[in-house]
Backbone as JSON, one array per atom type, in Angstrom:
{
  "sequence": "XXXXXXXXXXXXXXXXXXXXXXXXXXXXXXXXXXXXXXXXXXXXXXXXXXXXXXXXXXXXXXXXXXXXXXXXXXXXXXXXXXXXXXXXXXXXXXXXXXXXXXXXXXXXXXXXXXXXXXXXXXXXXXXXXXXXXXXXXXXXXXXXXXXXXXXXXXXXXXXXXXXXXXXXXXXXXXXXXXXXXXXXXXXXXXXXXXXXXXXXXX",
  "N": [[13.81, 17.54, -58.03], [10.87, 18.5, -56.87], [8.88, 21.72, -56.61], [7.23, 21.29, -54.82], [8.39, 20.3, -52.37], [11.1, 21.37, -51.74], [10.38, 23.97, -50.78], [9.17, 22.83, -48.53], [11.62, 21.7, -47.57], [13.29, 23.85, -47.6], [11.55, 25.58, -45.54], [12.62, 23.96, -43.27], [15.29, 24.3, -42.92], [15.58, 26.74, -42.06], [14.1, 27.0, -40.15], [14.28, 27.75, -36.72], [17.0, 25.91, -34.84], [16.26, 23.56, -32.05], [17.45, 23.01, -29.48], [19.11, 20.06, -27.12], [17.29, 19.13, -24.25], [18.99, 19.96, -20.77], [18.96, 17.75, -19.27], [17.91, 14.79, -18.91], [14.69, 14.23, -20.42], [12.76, 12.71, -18.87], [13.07, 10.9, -15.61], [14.1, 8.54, -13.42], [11.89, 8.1, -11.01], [12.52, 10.09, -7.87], [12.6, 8.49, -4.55], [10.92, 10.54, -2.64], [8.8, 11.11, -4.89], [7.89, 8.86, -5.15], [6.67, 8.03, -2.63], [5.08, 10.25, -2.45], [3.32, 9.9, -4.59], [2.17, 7.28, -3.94], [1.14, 7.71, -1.59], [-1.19, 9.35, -2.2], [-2.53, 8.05, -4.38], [-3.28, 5.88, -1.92], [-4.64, 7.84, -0.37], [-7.03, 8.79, -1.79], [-9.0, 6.85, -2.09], [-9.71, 6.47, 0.65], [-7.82, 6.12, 2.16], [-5.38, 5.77, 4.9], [-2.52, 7.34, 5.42], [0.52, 7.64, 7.09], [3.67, 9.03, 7.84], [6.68, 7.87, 9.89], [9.01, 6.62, 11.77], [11.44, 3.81, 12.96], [11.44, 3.4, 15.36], [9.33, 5.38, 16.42], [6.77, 4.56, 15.36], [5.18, 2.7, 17.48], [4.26, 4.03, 19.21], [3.09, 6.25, 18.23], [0.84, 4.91, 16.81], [-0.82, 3.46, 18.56], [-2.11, 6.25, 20.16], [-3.3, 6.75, 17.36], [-5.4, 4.64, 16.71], [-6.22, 4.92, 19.21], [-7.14, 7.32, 19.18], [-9.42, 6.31, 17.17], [-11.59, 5.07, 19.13], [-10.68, 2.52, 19.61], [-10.45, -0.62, 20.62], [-9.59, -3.9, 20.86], [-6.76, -5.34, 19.37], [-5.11, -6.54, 16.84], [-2.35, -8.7, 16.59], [0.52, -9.68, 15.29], [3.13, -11.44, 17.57], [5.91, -11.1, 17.04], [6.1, -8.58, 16.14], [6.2, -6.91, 18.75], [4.17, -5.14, 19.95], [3.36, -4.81, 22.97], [0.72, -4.0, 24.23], [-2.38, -3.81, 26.87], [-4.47, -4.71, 25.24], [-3.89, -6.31, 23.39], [-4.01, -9.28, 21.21], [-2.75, -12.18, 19.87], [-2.88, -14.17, 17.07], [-3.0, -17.07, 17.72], [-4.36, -19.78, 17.25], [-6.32, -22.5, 15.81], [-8.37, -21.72, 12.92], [-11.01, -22.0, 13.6], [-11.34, -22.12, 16.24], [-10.67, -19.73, 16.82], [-12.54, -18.16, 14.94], [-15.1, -16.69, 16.47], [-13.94, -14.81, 17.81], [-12.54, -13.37, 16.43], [-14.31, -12.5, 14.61], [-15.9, -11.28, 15.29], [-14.88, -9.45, 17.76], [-12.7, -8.54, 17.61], [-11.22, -5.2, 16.77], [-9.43, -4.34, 15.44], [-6.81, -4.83, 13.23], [-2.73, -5.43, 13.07], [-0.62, -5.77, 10.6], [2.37, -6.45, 8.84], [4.35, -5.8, 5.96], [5.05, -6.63, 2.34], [6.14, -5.04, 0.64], [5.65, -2.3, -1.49], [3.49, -0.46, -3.83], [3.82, 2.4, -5.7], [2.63, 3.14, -8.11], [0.17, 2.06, -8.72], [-1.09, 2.5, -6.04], [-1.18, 0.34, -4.22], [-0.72, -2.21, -1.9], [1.53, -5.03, -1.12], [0.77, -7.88, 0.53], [1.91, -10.34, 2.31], [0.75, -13.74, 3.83], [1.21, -15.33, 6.33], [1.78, -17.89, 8.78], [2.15, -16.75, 11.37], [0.7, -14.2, 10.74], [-2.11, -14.84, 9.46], [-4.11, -15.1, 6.26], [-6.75, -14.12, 6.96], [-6.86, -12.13, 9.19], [-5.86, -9.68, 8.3], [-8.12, -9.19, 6.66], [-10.66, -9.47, 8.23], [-11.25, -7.94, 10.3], [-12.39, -4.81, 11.35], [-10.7, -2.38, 11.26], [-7.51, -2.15, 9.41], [-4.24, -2.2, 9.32], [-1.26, -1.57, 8.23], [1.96, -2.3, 8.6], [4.78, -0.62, 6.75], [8.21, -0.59, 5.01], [9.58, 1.92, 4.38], [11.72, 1.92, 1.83], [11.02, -0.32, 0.38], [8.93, 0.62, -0.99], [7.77, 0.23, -4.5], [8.31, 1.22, -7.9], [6.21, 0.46, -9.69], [4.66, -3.02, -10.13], [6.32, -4.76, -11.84], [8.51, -3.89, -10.92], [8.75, -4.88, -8.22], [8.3, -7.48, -8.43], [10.89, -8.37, -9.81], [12.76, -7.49, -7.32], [12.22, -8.65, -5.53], [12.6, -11.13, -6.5], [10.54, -13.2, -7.79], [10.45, -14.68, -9.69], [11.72, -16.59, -9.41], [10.61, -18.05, -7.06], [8.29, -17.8, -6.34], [5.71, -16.13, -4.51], [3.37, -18.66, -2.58], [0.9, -17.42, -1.48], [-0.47, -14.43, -1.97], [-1.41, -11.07, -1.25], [-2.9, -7.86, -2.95], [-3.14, -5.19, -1.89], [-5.27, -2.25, -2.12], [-5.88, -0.06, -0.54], [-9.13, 0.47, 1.68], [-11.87, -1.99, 1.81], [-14.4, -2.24, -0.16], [-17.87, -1.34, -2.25], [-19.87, -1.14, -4.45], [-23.07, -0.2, -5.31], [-26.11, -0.7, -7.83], [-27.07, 1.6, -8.37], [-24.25, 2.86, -8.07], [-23.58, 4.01, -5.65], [-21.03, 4.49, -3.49], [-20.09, 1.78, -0.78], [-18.26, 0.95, 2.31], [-16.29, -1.14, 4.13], [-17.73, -3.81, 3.84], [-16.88, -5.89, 2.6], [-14.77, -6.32, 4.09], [-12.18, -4.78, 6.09], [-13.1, -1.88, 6.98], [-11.59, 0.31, 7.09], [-8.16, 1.57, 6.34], [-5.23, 2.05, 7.29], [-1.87, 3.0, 6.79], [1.02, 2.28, 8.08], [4.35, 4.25, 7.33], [7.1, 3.33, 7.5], [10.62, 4.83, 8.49]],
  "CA": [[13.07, 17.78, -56.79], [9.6, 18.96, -56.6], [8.6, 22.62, -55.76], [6.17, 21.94, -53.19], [9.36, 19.48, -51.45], [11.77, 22.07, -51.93], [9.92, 24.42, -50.19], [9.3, 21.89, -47.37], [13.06, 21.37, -47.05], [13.99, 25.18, -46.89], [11.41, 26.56, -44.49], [12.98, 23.43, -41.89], [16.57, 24.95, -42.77], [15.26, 28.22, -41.77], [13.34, 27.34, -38.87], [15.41, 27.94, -35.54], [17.08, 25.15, -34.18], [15.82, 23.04, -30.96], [18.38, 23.04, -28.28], [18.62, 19.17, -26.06], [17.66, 19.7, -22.73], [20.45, 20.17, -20.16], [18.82, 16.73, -18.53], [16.81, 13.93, -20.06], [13.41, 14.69, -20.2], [12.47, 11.36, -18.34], [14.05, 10.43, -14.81], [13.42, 7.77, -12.32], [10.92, 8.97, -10.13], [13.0, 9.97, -6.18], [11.7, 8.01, -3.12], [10.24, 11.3, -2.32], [8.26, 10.82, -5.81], [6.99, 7.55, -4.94], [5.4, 8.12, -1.62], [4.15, 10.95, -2.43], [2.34, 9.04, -5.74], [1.84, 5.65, -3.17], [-0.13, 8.22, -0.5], [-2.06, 9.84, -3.17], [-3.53, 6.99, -4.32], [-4.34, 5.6, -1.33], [-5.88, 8.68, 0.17], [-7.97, 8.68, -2.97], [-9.53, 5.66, -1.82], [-10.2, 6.73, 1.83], [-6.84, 5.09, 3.04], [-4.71, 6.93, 5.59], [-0.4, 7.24, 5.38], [1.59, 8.19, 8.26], [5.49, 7.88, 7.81], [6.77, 7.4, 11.15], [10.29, 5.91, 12.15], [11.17, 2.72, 13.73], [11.34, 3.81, 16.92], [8.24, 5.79, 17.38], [5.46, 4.27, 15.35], [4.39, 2.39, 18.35], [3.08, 5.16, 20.57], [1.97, 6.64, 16.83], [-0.18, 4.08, 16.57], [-1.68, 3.67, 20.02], [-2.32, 7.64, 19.66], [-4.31, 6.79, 16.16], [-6.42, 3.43, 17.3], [-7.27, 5.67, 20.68], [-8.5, 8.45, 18.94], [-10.76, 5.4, 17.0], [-12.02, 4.18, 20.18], [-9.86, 0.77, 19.16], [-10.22, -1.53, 22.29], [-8.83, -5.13, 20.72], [-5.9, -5.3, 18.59], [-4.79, -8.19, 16.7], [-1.02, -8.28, 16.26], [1.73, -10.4, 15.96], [3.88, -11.11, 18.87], [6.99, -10.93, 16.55], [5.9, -6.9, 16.22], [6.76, -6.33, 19.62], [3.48, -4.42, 20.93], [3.2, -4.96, 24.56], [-0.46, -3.56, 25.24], [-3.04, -5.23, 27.62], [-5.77, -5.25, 24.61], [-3.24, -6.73, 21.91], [-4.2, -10.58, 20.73], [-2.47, -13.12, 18.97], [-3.85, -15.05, 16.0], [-2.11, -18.39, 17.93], [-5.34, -20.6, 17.69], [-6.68, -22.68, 14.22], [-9.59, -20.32, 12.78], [-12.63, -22.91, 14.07], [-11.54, -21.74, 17.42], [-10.73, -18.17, 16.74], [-13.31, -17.65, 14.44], [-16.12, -15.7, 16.87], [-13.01, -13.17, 18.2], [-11.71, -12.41, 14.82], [-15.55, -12.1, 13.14], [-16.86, -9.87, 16.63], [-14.37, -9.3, 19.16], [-11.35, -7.65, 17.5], [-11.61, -3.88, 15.84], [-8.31, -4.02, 14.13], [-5.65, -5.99, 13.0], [-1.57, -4.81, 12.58], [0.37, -6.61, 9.39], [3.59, -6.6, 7.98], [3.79, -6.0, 4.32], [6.22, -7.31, 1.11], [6.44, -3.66, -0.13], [4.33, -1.18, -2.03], [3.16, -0.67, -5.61], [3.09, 3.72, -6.2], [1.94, 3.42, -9.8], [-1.49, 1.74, -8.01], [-1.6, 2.39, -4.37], [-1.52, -1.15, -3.74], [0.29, -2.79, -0.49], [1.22, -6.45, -1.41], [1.27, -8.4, 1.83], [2.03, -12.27, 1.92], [0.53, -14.37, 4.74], [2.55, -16.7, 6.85], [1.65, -18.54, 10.18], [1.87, -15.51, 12.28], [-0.2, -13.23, 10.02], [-2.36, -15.8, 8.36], [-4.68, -14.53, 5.14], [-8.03, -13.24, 7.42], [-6.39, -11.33, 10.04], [-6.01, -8.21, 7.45], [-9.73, -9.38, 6.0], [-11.86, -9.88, 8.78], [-10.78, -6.72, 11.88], [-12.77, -3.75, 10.39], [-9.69, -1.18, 10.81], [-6.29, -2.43, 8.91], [-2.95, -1.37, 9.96], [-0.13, -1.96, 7.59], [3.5, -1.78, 8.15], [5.87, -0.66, 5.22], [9.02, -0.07, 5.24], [9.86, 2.84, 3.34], [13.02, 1.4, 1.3], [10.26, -1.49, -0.37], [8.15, 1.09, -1.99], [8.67, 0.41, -6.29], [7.17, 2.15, -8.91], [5.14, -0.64, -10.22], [4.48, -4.33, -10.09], [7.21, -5.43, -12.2], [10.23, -3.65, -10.27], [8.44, -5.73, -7.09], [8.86, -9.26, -9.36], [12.67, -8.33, -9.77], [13.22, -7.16, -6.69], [11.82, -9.62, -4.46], [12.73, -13.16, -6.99], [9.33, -14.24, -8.08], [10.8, -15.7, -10.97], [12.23, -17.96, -8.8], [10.13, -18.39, -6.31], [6.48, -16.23, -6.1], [4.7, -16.63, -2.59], [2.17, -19.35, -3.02], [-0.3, -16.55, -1.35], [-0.32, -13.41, -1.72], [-3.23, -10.02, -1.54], [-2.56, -7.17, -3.24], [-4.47, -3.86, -1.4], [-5.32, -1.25, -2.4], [-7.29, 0.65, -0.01], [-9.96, -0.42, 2.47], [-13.0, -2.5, 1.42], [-15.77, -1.18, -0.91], [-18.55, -2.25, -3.67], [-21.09, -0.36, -5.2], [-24.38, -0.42, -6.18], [-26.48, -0.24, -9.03], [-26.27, 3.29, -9.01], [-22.33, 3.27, -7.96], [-22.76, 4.04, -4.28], [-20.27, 3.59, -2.37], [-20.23, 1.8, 0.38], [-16.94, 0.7, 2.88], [-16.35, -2.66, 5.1], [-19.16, -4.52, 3.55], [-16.54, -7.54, 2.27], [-13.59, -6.71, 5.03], [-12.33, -3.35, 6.61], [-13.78, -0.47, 6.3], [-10.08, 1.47, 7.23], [-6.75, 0.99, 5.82], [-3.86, 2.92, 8.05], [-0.89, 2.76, 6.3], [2.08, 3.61, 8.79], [5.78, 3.65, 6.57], [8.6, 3.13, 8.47], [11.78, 5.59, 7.95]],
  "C": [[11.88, 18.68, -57.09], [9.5, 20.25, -56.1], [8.63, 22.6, -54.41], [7.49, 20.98, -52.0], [10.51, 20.49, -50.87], [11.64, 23.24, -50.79], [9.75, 24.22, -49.09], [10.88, 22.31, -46.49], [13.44, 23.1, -46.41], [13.07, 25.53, -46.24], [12.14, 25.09, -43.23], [14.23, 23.66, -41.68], [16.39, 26.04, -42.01], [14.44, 28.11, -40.54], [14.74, 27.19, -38.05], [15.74, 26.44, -34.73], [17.13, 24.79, -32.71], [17.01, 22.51, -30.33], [18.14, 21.59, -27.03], [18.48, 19.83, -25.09], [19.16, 19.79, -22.02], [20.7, 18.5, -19.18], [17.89, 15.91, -19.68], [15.34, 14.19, -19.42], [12.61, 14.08, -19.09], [13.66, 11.11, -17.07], [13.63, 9.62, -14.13], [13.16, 8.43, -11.43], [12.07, 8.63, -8.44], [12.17, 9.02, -5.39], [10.79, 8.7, -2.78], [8.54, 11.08, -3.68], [6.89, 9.55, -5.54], [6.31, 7.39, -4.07], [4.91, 8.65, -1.8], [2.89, 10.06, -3.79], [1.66, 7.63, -4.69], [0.51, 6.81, -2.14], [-1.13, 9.28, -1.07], [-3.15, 8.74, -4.02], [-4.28, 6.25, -3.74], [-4.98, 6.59, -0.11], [-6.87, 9.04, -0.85], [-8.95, 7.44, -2.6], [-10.07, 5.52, -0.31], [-9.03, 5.94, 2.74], [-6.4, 6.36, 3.71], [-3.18, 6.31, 5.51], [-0.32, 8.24, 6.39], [2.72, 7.61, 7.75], [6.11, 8.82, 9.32], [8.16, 6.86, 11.08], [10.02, 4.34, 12.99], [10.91, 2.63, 15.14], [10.25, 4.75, 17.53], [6.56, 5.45, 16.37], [4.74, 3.35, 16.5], [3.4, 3.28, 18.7], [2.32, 6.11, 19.28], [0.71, 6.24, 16.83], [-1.21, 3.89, 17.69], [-2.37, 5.08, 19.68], [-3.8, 7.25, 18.46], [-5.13, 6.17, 16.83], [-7.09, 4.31, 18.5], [-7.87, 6.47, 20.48], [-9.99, 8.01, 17.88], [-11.81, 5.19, 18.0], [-11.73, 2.69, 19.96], [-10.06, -0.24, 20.94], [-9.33, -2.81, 21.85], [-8.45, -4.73, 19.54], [-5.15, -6.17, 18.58], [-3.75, -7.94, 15.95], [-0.17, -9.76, 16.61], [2.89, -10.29, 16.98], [5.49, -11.15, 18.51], [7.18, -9.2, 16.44], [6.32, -6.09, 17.41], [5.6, -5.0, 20.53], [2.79, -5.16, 22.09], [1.82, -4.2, 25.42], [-1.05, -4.46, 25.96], [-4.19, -5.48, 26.5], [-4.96, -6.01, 23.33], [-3.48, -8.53, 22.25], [-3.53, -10.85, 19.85], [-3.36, -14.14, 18.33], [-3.02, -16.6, 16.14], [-3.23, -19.28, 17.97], [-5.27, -20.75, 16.01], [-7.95, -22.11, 14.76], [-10.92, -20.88, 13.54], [-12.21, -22.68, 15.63], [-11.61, -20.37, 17.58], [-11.58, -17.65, 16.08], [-14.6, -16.04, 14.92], [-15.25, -14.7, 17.39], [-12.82, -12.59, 17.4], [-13.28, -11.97, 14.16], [-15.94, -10.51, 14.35], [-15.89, -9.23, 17.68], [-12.9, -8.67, 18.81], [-11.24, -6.55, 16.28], [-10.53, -3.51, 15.16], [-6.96, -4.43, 14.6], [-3.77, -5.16, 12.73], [-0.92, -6.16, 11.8], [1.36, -5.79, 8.78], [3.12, -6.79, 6.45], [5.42, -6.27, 3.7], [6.89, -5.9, 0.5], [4.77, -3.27, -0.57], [4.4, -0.72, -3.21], [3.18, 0.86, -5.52], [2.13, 3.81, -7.43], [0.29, 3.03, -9.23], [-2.25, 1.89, -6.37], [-1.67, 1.24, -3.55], [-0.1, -1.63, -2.64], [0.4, -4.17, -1.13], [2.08, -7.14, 0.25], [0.75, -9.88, 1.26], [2.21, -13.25, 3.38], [1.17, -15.05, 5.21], [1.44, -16.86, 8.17], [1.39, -17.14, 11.42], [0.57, -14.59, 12.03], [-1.08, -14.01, 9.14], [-3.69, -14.75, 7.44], [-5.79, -13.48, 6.24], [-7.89, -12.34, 8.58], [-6.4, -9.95, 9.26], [-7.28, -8.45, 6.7], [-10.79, -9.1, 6.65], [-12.04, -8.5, 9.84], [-11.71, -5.51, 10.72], [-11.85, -2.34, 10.03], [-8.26, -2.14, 10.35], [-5.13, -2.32, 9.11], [-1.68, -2.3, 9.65], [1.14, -1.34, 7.51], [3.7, -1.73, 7.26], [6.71, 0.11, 5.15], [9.43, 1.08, 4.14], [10.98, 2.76, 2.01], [12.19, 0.12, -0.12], [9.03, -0.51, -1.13], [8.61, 1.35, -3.5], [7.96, 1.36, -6.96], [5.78, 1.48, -9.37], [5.74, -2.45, -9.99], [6.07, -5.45, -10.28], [8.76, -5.27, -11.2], [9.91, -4.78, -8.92], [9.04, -7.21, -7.42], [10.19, -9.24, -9.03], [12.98, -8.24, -8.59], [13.65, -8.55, -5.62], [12.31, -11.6, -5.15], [12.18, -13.8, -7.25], [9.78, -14.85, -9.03], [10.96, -16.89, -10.44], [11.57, -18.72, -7.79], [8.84, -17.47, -5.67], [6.16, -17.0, -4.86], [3.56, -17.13, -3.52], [0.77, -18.16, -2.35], [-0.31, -15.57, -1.08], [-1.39, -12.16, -1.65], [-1.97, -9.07, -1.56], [-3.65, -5.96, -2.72], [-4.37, -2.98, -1.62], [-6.71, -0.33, -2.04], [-8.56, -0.13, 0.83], [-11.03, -1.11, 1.56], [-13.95, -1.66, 0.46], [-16.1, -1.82, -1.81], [-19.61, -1.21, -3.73], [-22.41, -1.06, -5.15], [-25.17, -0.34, -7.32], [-26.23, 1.14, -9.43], [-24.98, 3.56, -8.33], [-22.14, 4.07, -6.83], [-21.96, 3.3, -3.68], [-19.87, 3.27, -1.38], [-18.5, 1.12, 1.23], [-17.15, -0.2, 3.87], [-17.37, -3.31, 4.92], [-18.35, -6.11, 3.65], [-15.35, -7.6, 3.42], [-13.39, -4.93, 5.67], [-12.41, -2.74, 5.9], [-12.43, 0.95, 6.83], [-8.57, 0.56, 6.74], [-5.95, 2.04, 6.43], [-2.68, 2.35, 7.8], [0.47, 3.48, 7.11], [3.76, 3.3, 7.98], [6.82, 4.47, 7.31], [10.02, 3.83, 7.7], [12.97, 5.06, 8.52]]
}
């Protein structure tokens, strides 16, 4: 054996030995963990989170939209809000088109769950909620149940069965509208809303 190895070996005898933790260094991130990472990302982005219960995000929500000045609100009638300015998206779009482009200031959707690792909502259109209803309203307003927020993408795949069967259409959001400019202003509701209100259901 070599001096200079020798030497090696005994000062790592002689150094003090490193004690495991009492836990593993690494844990799956709490629920608490994950909203707080899910409403950090999208208030980074100019989104807003409320968590709210089942039983009183209604009058939550009314409350928010009124202190917008919200007048029309485009909701499914499976949601269960009973105002006099709430619309259904029950027409094909070549009739609804001029309410939904001018005539309604924000839309309420149901979502699939919620991404923390990106801030991203993934909601998946159906008949009720079809694709431009969360595109076209300039304020947003996405249920999510608190129980469907993962860490990332993949736990969503597993969770939900895309293997077996992925939604033929799905949008992944993250955060209201926005695009830049040459010099990297940025601007909000240029391509769809310009608010994202995220209320998650306890």
């Amino acid at each position: 054996m070599s001096e200079a190895r020798a030497n090696i070996l005994a000062r790592l005898r002689a150094a003090p030995q490193v004690q495991p933790p009492e836990r593993p260094y690494w844990q799956a991130p709490s629920f608490n963990d994950r909203l707080d990472r899910f409403r950090m990302m999208i208030e980074a982005v100019h989104g807003e989170v409320h968590v709210v219960t089942e039983q009183t995000w209604r009058p939550h929500l009314r409350k928010i939209l009124a202190e917008k000045n919200v007048a029309r609100v485009l909701a499914a009638p499976h949601l269960g809000i009973d105002w006099d300015d709430v619309v259904a998206y029950d027409a094909p779009v070549e009739d609804f088109k001029d309410q939904l482009v001018s005539g309604i200031d924000a839309c309420v959707t149901t979502t699939r769950g919620a991404i923390a690792e990106t801030g991203s909502l993934v909601v998946v259109p159906d008949v009720d909620e079809p694709r431009l209803a969360s595109l076209l309203p300039p304020i947003h307003v996405a249920l999510l149940k608190a129980d469907d927020i993962a860490d990332n993408l993949a736990q969503i795949i597993e969770a939900q069965g895309w293997a077996a069967a992925m939604p033929t259409n799905l949008l992944l959001i993250s955060g209201p509208s926005k695009t830049a400019d040459i010099e990297q202003t940025l601007a909000y509701g240029v391509h769809g809303p310009k608010e994202l209100i995220v209320l998650v259901l306890q």
